[in-house]
Backbone bond lengths (Angstrom), bond angles and torsions (degrees), N, CA, C in turn:
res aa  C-N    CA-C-N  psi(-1)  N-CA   C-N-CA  omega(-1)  CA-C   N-CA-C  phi
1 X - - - 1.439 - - 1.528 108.85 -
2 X 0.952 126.42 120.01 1.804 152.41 126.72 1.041 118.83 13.36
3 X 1.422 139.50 118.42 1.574 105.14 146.69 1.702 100.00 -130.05
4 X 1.176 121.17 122.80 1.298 136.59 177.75 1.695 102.09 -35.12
5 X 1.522 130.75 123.86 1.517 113.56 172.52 1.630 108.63 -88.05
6 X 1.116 111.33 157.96 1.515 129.18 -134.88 1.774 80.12 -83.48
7 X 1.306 125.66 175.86 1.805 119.03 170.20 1.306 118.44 -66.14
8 X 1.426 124.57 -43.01 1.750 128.16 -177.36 1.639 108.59 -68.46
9 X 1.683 102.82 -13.51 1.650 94.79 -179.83 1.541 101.17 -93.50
10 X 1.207 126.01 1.19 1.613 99.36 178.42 1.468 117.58 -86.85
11 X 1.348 98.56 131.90 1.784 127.55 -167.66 1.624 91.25 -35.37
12 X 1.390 117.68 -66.04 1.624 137.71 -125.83 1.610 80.05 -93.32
13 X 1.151 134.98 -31.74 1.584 108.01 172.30 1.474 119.55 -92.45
14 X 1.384 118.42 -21.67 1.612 114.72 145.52 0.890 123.29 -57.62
15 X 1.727 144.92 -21.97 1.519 138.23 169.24 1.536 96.95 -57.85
16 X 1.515 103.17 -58.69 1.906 118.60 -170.96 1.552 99.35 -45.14
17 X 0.940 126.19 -42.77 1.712 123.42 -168.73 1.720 112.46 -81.98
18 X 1.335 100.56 -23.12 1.739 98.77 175.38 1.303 99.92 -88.83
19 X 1.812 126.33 -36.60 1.580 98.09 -170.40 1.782 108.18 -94.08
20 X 1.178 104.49 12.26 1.932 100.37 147.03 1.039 115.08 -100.44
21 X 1.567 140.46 0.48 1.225 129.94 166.23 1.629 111.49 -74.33
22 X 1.934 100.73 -48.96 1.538 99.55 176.53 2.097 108.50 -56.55
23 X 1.505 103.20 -46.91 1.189 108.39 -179.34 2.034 109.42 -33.92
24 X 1.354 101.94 -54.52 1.241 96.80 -163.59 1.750 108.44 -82.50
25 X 1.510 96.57 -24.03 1.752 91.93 164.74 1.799 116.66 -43.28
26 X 0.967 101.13 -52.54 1.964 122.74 -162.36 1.596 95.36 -82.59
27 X 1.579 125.85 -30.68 1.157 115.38 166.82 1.178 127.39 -84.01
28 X 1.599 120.88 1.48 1.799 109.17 174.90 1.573 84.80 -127.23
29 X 1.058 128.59 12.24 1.818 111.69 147.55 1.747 105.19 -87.05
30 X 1.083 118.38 -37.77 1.714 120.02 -179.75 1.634 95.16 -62.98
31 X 1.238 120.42 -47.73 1.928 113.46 -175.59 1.667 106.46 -57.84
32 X 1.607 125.23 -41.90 1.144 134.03 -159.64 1.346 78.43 -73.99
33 X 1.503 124.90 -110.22 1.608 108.33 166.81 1.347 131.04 49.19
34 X 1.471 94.25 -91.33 1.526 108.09 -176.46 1.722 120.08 -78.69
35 X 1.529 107.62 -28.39 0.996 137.63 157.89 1.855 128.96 -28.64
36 X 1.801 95.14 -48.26 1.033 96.31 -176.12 1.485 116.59 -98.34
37 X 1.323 110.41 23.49 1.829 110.55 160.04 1.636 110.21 -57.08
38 X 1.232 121.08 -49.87 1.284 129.64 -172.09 1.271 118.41 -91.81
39 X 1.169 104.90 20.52 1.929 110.07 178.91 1.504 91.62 -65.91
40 X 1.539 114.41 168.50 1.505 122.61 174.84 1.867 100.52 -77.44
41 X 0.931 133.23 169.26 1.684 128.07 178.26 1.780 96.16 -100.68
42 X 1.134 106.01 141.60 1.937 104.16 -175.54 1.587 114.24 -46.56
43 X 1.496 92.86 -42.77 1.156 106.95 -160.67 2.046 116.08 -67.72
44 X 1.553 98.99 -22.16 1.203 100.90 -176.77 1.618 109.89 -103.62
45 X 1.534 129.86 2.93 1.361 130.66 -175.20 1.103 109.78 -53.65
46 X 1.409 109.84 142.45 1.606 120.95 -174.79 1.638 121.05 96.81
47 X 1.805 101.12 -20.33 1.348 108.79 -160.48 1.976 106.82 -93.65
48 X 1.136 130.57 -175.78 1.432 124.42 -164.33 1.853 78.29 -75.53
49 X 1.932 93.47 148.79 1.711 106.26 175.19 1.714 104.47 -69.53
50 X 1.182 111.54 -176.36 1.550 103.19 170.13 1.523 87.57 -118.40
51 X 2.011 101.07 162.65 1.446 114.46 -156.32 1.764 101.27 -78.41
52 X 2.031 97.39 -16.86 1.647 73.26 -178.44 1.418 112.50 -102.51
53 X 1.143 133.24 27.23 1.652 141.38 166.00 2.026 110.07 -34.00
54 X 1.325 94.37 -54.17 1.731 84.43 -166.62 1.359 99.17 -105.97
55 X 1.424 133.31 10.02 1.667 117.39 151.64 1.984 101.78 -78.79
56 X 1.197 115.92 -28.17 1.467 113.92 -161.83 1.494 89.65 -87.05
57 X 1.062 144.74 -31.09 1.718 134.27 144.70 1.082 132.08 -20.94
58 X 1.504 105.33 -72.99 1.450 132.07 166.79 1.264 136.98 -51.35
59 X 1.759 96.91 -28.76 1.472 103.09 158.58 1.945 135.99 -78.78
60 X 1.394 68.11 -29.80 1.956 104.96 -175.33 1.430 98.93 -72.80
61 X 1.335 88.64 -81.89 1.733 92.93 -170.31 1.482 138.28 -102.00
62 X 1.322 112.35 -12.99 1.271 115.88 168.88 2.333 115.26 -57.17
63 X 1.041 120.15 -33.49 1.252 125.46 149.47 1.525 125.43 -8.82
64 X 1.618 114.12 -62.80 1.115 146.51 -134.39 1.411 89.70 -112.34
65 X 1.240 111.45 -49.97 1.881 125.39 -177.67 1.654 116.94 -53.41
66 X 1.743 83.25 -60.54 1.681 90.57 -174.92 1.882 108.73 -78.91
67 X 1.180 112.29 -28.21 1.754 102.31 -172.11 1.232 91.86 -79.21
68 X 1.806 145.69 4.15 1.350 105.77 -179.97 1.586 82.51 -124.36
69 X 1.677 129.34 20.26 1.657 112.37 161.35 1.278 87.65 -91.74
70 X 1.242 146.95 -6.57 1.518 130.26 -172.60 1.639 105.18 -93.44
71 X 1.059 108.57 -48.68 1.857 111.63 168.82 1.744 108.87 -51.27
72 X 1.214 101.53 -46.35 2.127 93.09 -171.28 1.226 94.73 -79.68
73 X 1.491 137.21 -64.75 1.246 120.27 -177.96 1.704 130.32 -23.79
74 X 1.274 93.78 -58.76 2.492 133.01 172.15 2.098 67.75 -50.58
75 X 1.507 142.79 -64.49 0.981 133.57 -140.11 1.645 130.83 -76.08
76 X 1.934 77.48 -34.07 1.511 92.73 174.08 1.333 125.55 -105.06
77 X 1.349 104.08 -11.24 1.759 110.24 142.48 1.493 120.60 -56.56
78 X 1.093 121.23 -47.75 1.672 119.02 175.00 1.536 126.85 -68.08
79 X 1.902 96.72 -24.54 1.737 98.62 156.52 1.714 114.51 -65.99
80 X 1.332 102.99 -34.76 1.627 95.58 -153.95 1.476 97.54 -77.87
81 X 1.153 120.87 -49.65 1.910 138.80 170.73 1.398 102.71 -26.01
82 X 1.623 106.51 -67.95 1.946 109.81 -170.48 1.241 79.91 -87.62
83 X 1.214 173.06 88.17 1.176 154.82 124.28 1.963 114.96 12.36
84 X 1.300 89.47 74.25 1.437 95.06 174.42 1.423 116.34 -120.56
85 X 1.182 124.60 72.93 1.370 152.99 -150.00 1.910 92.16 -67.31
86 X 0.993 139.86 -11.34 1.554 125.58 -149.05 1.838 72.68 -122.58
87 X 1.322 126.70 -42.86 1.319 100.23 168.39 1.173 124.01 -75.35
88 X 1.290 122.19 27.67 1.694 129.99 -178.03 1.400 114.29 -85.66
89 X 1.899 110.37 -32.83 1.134 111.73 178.31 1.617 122.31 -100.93
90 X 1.373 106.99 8.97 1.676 100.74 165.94 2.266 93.37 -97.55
91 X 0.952 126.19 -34.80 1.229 115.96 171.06 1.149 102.33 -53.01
92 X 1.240 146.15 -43.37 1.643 145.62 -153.66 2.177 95.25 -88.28
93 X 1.019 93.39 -41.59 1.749 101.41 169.38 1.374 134.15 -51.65
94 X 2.391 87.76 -36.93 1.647 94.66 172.45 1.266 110.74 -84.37
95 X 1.471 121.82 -12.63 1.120 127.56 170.66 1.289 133.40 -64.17
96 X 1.449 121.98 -32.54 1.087 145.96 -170.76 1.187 100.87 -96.16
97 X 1.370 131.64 -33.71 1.899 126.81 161.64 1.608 114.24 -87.21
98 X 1.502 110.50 -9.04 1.955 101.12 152.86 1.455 115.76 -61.11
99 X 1.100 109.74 -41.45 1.788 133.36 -139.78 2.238 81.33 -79.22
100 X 1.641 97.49 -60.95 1.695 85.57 174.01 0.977 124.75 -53.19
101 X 0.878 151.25 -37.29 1.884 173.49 149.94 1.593 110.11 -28.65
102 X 1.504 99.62 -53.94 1.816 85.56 168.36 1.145 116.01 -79.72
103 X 1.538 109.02 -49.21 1.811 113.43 158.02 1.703 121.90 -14.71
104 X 1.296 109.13 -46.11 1.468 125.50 -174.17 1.532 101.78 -65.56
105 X 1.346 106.00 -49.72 1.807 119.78 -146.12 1.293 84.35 -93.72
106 X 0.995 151.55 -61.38 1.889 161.64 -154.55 2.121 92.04 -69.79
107 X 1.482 112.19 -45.56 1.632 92.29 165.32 1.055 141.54 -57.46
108 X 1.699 103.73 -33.64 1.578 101.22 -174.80 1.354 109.30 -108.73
109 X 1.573 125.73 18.93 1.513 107.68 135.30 1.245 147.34 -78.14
């Protein structure tokens, strides 16, 4: 006799949730990265920004920003749908290492 495993026990969607966790690890160090073309330079803080600061962002890093709010979002819809609550907290993890990442990039402009 069988016993059906419950949704949080299947192996193959806990693999899926660690390699978007690494995914999103390696993707908000690649945003910081790219990110920091448009940091302010130390030497000039305080002084007028330059006009091309947030196209050289936008080119750099906005990329990186929006394809991985479209993957966690696609991610945390598919927790809430299968209700697989134990992958709720490595999504909440990649979340919590986006959140440093802009944190990072949002200081040094």
């Amino acid at each position: 006799m069988s016993v059906a495993p419950k949704p949080d026990d299947d192996s193959s969607g806990s693999r899926l949730s660690w390699v978007l966790l690494a995914a999103n690890v390696f993707g908000s160090i690649a945003y910081v990265f790219a990110a920091r073309h448009s940091w302010v330079i130390p030497e000039e803080r305080g002084l007028q920004n330059q006009a091309g600061e947030p196209i050289v962002w936008a080119v750099a890093a906005l990329p990186f920003y929006s394809t991985f709010f479209v993957v966690n979002v696609s991610w945390g819809a598919y927790i809430c749908l299968k209700k697989r609550w134990r992958s709720g907290y490595l999504w909440l993890l990649s979340a919590v290492g986006w959140i440093a990442a802009i944190c990072v990039d949002f200081t040094h402009h």
